[in-house]
PyMOL commands that place a pseudoatom at each C-alpha (Angstrom):
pseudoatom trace, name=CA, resn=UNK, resi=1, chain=A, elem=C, hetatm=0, pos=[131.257, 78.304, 110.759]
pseudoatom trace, name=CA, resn=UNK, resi=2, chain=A, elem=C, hetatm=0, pos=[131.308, 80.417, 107.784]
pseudoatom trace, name=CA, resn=UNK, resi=3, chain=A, elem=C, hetatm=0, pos=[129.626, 79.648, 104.754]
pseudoatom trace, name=CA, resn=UNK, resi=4, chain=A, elem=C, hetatm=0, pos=[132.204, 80.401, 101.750]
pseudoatom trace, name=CA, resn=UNK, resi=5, chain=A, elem=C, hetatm=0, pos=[130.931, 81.845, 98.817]
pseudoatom trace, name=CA, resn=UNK, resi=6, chain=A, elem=C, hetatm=0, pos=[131.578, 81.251, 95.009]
pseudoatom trace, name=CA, resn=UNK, resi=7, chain=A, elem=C, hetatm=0, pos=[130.932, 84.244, 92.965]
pseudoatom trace, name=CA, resn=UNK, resi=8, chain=A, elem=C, hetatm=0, pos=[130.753, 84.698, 89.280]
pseudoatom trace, name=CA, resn=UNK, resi=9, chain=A, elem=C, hetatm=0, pos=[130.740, 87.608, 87.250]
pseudoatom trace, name=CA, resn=UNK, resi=10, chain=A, elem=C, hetatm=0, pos=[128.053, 87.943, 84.953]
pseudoatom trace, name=CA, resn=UNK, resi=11, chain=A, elem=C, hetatm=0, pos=[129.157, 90.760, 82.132]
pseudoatom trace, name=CA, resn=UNK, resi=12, chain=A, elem=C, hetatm=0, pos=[126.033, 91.029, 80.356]
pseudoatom trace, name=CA, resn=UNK, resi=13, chain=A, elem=C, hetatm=0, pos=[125.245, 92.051, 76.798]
pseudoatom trace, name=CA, resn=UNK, resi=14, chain=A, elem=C, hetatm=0, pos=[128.863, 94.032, 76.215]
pseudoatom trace, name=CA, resn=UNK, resi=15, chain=A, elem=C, hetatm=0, pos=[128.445, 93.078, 73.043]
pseudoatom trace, name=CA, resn=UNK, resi=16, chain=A, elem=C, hetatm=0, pos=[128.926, 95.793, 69.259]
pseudoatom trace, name=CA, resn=UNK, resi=17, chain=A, elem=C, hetatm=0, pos=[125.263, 95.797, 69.074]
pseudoatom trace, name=CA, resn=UNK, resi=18, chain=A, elem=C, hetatm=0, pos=[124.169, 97.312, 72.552]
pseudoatom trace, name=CA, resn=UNK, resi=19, chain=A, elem=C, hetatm=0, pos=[127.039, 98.547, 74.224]
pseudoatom trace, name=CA, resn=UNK, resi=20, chain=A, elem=C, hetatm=0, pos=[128.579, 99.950, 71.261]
pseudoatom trace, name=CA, resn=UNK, resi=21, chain=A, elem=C, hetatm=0, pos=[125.352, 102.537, 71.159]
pseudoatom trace, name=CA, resn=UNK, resi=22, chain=A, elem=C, hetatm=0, pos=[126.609, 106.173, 71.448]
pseudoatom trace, name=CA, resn=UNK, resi=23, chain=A, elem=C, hetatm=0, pos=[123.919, 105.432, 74.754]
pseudoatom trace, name=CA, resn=UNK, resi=24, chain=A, elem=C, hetatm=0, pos=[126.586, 103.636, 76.486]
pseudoatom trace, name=CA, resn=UNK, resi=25, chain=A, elem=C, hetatm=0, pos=[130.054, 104.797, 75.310]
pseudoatom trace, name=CA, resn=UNK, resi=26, chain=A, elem=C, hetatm=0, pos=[129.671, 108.266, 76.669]
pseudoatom trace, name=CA, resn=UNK, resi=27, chain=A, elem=C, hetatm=0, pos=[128.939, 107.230, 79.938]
pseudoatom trace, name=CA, resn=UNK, resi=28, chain=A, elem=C, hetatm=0, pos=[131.911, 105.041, 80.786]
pseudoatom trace, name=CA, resn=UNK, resi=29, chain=A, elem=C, hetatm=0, pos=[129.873, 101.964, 81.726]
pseudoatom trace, name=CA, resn=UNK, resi=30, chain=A, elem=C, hetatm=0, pos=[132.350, 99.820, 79.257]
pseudoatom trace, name=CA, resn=UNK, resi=31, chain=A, elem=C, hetatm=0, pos=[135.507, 101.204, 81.605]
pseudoatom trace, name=CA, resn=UNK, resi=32, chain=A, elem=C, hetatm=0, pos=[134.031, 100.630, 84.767]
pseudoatom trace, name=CA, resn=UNK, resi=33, chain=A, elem=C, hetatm=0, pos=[132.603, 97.212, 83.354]
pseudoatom trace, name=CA, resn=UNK, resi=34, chain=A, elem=C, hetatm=0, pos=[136.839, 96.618, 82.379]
pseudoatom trace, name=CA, resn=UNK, resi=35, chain=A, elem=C, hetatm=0, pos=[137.715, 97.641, 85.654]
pseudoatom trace, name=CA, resn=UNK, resi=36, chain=A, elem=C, hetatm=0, pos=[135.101, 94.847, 87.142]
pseudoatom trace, name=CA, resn=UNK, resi=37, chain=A, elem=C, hetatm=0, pos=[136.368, 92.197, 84.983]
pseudoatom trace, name=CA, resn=UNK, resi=38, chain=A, elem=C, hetatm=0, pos=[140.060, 92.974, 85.975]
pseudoatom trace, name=CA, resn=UNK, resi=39, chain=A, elem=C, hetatm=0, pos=[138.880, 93.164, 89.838]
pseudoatom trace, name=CA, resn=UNK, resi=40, chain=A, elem=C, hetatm=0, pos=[136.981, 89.585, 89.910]
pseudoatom trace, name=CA, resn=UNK, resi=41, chain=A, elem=C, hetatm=0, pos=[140.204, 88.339, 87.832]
pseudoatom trace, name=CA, resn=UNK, resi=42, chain=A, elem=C, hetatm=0, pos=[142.811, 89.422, 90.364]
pseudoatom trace, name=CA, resn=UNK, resi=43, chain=A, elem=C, hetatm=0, pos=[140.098, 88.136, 92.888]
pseudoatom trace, name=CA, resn=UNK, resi=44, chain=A, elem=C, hetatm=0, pos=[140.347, 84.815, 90.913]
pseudoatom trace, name=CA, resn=UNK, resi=45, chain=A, elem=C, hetatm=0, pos=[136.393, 84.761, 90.326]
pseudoatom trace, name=CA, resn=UNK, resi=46, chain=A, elem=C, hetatm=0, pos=[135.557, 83.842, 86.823]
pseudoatom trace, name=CA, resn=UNK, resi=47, chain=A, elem=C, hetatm=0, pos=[133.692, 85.916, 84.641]
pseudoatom trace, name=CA, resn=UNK, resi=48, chain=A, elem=C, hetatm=0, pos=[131.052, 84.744, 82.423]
pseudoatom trace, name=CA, resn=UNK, resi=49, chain=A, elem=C, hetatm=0, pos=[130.124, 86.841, 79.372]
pseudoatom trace, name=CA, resn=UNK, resi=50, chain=A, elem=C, hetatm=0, pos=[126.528, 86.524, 78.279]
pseudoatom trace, name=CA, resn=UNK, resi=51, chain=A, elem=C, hetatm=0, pos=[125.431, 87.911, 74.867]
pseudoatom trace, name=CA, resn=UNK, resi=52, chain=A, elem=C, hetatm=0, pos=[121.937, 87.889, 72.853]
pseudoatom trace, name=CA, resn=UNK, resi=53, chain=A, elem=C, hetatm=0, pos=[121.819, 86.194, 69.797]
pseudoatom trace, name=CA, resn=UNK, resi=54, chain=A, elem=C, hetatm=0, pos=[119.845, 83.838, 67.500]
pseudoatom trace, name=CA, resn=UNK, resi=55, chain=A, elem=C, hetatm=0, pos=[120.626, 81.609, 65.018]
pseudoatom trace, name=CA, resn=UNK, resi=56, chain=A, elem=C, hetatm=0, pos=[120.027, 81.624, 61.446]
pseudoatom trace, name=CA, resn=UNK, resi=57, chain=A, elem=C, hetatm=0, pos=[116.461, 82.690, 60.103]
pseudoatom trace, name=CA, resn=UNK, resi=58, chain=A, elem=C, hetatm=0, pos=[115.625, 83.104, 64.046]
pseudoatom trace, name=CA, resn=UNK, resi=59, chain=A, elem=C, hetatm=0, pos=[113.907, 80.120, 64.723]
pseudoatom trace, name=CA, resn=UNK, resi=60, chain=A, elem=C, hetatm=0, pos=[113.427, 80.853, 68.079]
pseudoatom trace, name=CA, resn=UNK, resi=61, chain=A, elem=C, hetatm=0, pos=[111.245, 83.663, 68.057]
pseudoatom trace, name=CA, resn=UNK, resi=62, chain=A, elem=C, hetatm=0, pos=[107.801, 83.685, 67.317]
pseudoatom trace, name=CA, resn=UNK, resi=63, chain=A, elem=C, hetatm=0, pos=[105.915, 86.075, 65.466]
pseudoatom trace, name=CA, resn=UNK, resi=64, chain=A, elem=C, hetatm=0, pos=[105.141, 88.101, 68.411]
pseudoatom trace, name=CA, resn=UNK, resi=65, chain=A, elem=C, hetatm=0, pos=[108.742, 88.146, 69.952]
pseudoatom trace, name=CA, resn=UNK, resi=66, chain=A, elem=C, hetatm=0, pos=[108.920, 91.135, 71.330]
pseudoatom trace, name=CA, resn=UNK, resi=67, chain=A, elem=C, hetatm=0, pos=[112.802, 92.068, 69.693]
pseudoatom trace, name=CA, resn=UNK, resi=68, chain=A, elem=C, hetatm=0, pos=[111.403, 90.532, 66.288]
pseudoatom trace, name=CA, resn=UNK, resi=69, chain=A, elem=C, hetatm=0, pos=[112.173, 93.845, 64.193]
pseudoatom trace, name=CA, resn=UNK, resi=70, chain=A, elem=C, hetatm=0, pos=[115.287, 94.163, 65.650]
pseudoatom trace, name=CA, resn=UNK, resi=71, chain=A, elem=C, hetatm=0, pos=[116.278, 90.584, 64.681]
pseudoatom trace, name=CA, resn=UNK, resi=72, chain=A, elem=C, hetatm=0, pos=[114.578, 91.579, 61.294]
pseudoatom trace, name=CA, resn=UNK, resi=73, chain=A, elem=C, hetatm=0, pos=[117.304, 94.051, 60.556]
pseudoatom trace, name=CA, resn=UNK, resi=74, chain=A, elem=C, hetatm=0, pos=[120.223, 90.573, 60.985]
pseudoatom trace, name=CA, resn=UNK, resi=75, chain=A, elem=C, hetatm=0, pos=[122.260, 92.695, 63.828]
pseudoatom trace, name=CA, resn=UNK, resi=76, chain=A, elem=C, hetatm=0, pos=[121.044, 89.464, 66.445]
pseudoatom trace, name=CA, resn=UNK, resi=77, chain=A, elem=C, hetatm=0, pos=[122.413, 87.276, 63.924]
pseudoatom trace, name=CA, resn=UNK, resi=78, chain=A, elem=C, hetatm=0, pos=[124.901, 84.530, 65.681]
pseudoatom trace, name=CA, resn=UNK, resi=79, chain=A, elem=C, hetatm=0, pos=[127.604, 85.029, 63.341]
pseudoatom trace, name=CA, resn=UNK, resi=80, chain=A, elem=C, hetatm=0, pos=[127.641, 89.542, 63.003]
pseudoatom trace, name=CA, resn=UNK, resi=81, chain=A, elem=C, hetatm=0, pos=[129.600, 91.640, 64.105]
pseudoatom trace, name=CA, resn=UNK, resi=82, chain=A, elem=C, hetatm=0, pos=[127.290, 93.541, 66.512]
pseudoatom trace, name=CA, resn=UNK, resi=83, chain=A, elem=C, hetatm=0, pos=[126.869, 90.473, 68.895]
pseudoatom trace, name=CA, resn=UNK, resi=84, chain=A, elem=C, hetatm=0, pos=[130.732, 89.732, 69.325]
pseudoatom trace, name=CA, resn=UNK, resi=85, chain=A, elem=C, hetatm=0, pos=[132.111, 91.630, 72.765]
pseudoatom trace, name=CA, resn=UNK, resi=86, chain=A, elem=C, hetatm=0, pos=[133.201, 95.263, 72.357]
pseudoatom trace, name=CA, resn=UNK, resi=87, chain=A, elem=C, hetatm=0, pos=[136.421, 95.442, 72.429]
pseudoatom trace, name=CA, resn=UNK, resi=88, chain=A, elem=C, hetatm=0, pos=[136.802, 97.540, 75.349]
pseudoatom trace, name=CA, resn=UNK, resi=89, chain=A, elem=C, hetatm=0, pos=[136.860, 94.857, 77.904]
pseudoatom trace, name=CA, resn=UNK, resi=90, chain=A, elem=C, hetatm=0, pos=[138.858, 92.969, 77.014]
pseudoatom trace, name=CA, resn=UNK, resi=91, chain=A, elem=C, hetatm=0, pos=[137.617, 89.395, 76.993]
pseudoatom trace, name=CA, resn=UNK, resi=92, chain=A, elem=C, hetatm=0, pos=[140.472, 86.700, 77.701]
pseudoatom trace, name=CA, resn=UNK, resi=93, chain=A, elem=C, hetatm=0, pos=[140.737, 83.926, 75.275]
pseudoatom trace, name=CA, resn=UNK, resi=94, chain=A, elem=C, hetatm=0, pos=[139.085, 81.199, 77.465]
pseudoatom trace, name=CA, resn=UNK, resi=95, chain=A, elem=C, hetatm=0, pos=[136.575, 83.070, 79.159]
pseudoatom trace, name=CA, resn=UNK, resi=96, chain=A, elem=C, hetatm=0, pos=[133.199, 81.507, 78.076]
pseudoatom trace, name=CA, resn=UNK, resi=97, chain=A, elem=C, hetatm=0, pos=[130.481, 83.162, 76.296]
pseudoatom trace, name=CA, resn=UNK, resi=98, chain=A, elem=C, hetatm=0, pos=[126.660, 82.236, 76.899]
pseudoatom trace, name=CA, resn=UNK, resi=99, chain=A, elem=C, hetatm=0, pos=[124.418, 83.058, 74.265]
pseudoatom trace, name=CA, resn=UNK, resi=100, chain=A, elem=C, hetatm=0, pos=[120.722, 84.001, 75.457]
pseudoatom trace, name=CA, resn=UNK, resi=101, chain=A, elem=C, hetatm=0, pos=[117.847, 84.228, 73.108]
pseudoatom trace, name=CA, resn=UNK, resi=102, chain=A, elem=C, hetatm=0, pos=[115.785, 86.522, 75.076]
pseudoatom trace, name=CA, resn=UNK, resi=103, chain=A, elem=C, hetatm=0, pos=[116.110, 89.297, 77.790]
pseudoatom trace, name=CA, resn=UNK, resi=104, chain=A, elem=C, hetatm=0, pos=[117.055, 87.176, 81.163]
pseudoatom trace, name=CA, resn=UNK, resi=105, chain=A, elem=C, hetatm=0, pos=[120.555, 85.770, 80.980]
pseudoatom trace, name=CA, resn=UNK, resi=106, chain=A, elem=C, hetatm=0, pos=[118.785, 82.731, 81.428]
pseudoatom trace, name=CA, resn=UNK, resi=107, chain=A, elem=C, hetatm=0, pos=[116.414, 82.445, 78.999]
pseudoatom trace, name=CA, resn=UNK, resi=108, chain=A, elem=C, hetatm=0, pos=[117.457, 80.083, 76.244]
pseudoatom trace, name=CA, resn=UNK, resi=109, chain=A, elem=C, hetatm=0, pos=[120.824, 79.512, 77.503]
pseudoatom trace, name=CA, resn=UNK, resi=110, chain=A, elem=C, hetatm=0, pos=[123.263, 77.117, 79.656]
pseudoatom trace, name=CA, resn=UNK, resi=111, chain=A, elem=C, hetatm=0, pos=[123.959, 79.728, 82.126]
pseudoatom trace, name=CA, resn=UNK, resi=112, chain=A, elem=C, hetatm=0, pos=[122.420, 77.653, 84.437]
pseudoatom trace, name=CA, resn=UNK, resi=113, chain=A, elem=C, hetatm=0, pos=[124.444, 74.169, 83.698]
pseudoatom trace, name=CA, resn=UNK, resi=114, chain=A, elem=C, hetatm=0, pos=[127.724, 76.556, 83.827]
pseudoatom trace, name=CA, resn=UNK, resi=115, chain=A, elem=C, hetatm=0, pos=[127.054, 78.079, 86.971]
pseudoatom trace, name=CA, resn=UNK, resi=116, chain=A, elem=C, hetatm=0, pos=[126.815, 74.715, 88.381]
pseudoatom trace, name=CA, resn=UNK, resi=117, chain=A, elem=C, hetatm=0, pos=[130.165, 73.656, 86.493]
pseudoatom trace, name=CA, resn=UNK, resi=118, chain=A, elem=C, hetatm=0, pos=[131.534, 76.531, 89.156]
pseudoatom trace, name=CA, resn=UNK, resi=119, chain=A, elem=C, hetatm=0, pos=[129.775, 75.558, 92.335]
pseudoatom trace, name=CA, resn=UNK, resi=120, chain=A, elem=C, hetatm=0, pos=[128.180, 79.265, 91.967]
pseudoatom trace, name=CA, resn=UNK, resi=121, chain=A, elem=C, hetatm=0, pos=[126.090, 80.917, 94.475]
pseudoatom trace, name=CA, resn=UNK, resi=122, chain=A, elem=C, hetatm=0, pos=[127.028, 83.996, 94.403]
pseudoatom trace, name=CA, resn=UNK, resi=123, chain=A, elem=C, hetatm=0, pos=[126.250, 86.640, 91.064]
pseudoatom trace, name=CA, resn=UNK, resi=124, chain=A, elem=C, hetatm=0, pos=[128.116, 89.831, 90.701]
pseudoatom trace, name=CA, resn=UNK, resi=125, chain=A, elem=C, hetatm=0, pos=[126.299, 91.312, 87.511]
pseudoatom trace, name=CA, resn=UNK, resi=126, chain=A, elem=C, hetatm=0, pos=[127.416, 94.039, 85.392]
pseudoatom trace, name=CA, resn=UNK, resi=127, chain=A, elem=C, hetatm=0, pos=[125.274, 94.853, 81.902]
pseudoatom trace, name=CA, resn=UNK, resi=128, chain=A, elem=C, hetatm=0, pos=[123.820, 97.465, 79.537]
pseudoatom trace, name=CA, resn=UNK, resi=129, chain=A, elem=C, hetatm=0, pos=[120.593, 97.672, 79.876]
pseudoatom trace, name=CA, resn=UNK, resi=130, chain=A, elem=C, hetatm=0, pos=[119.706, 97.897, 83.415]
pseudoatom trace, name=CA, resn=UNK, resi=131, chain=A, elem=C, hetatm=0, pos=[116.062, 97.798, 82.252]
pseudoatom trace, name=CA, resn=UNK, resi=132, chain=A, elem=C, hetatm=0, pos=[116.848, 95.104, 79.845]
pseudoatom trace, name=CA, resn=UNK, resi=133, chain=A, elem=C, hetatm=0, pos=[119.110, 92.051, 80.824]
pseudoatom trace, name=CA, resn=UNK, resi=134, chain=A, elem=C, hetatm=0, pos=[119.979, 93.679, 84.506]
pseudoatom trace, name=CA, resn=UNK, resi=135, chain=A, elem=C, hetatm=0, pos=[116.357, 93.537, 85.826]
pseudoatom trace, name=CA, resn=UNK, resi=136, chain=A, elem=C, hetatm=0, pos=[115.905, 90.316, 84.178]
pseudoatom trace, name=CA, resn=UNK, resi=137, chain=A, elem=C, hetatm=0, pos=[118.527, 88.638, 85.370]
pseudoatom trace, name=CA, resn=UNK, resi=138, chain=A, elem=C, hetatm=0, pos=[117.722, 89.816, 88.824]
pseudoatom trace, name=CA, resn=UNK, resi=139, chain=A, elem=C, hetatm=0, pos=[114.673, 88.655, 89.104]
pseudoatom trace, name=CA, resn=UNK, resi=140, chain=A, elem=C, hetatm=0, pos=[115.311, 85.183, 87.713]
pseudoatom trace, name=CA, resn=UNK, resi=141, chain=A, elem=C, hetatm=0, pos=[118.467, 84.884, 89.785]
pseudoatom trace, name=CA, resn=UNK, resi=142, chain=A, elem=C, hetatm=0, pos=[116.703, 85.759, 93.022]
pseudoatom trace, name=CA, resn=UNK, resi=143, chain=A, elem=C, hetatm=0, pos=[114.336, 83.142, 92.446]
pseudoatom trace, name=CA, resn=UNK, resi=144, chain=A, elem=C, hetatm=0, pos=[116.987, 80.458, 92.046]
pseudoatom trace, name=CA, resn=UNK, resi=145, chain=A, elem=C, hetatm=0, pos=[118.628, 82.246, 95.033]
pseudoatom trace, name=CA, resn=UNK, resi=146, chain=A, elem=C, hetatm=0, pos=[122.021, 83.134, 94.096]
pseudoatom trace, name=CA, resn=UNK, resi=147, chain=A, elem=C, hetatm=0, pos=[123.284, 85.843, 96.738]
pseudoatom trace, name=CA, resn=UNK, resi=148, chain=A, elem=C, hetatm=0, pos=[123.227, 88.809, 94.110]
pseudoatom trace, name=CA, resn=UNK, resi=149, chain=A, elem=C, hetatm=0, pos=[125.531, 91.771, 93.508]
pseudoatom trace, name=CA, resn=UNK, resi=150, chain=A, elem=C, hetatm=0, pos=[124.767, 94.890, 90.790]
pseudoatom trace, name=CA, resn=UNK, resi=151, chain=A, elem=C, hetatm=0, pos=[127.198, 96.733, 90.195]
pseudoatom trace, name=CA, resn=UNK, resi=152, chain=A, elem=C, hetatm=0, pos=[125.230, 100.349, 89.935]
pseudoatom trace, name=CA, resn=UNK, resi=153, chain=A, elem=C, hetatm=0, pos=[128.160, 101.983, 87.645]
pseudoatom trace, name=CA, resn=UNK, resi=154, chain=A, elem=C, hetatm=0, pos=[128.811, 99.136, 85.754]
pseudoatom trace, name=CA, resn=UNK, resi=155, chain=A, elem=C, hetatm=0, pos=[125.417, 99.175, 84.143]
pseudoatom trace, name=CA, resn=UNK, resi=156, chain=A, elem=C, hetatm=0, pos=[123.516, 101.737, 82.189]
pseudoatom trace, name=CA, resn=UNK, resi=157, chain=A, elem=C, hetatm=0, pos=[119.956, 102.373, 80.316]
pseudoatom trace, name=CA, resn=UNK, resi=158, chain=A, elem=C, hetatm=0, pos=[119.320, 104.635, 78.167]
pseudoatom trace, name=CA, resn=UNK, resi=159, chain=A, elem=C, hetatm=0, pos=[117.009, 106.705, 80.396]
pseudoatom trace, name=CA, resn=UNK, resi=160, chain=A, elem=C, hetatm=0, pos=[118.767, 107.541, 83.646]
pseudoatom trace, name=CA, resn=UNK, resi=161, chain=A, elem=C, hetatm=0, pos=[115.896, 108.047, 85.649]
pseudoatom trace, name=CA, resn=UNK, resi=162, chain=A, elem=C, hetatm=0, pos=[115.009, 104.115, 85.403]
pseudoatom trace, name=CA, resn=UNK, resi=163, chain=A, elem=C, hetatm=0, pos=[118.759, 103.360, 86.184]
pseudoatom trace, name=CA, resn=UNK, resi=164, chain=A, elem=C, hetatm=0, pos=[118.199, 105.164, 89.063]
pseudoatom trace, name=CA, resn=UNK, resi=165, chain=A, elem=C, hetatm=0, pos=[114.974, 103.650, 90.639]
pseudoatom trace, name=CA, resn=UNK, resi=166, chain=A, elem=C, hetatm=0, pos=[115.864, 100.586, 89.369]
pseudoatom trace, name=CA, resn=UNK, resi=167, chain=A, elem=C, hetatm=0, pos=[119.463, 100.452, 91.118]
pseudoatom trace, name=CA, resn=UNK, resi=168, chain=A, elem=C, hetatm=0, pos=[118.414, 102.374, 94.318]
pseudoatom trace, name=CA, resn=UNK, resi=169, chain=A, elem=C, hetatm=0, pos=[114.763, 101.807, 95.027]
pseudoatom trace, name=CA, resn=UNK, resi=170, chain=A, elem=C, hetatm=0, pos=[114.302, 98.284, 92.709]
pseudoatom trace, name=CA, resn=UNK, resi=171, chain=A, elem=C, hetatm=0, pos=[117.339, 96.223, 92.874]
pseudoatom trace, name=CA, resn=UNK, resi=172, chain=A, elem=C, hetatm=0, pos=[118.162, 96.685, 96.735]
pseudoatom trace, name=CA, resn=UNK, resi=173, chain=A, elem=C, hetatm=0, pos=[115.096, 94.642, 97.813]
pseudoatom trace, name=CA, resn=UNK, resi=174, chain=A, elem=C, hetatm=0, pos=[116.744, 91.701, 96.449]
pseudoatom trace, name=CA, resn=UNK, resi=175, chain=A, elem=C, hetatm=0, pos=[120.516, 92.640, 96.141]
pseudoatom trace, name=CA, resn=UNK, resi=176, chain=A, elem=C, hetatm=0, pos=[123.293, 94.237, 97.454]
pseudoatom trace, name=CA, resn=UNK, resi=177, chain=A, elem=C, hetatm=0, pos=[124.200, 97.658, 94.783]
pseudoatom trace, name=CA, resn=UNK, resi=178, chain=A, elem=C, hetatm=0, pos=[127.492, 98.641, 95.175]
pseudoatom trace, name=CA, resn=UNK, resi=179, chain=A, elem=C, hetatm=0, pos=[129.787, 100.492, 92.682]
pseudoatom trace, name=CA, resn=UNK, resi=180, chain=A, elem=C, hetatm=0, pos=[132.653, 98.940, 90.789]
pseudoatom trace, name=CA, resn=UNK, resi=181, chain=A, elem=C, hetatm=0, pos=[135.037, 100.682, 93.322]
pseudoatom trace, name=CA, resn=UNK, resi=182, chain=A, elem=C, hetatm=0, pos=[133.546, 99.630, 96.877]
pseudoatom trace, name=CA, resn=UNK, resi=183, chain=A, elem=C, hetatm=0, pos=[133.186, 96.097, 95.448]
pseudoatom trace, name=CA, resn=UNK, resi=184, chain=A, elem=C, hetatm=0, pos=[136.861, 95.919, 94.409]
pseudoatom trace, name=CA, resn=UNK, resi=185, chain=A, elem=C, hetatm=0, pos=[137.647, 96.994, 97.886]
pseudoatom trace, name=CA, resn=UNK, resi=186, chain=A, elem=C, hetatm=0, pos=[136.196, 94.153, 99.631]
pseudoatom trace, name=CA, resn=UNK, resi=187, chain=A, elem=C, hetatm=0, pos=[138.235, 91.377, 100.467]
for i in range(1, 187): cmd.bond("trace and resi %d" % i, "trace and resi %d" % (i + 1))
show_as sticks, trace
zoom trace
């Protein structure tokens, strides 16, 4: 008997703020990330967009928060500008969008409740920063054992070297990498 899967798409942290960084948009992360989303639609697997951001005055954080000067300068801020999802991906009216209040797309959100709304067991995870929310999300996910996909071209960090060990030397130990392009491919 075989087991049947349901996968998710996490696209994580696609949002003004981070993927809108000069970092990101020359590398073509946000296309291949569009291309993902459009291959888990036409799969029908839903896609989950996870974004960081606190609420007013940042009650969350304490004072040694390790993002506290960035949420200093408001661009965490629920309500700007930089935490709403670029553009380039095109997020479907509908879709849902977890806010996280730290690194892990766990961490201070209701991933987990949604995840169960879809009978998930299966993540596919795309994101900028691969150092950042990727790795984070790994490692949480693997301990909750979800069967885990990274897509390796549909994430990105700033320093390419640490994309590199983390998606070919890090990641593989408890995921399967694949690019956007091989995962589309499978049935």
């Amino acid at each position: 008997m075989t087991a049947t899967h349901r996968p998710v798409l996490l696209a994580m942290d696609f949002q003004n703020g981070i993927a809108g960084d000069e970092a990101f948009t020359q590398t073509g992360v946000l296309e291949r990330a569009r291309d993902a989303v459009a291959a888990a639609r036409e799969k029908g697997i839903p896609v989950v967009w996870v974004r960081v951001a606190l609420r007013n005055g940042h009650p969350e954080l304490p004072e040694t928060a390790s993002f506290k000067q960035i949420a200093a300068h408001g661009d965490l801020d629920e309500a700007h500008a930089s935490t709403s999802i670029h553009d380039t991906l095109g997020r479907h009216e509908g879709e849902p969008i977890v806010t996280k209040r730290r690194i892990s797309a766990f961490a201070g959100s209701d991933l987990a409740v949604m995840l169960r709304g879809y009978g998930a067991d299966t993540l596919i995870l795309a994101g900028v920063v691969t150092s950042g929310v990727v790795l984070s999300t790994v490692r949480q996910a693997a301990d909750l054992d979800y069967r885990l996909t990274v897509l390796s071209d549909a994430c990105a960090d700033r320093d390419e070297e640490v994309h590199r060990v983390l998606t070919q030397k890090v990641f593989p130990k408890q995921a399967t990498v694949l690019t956007v392009a091989e995962w589309s491919a499978q049935a």
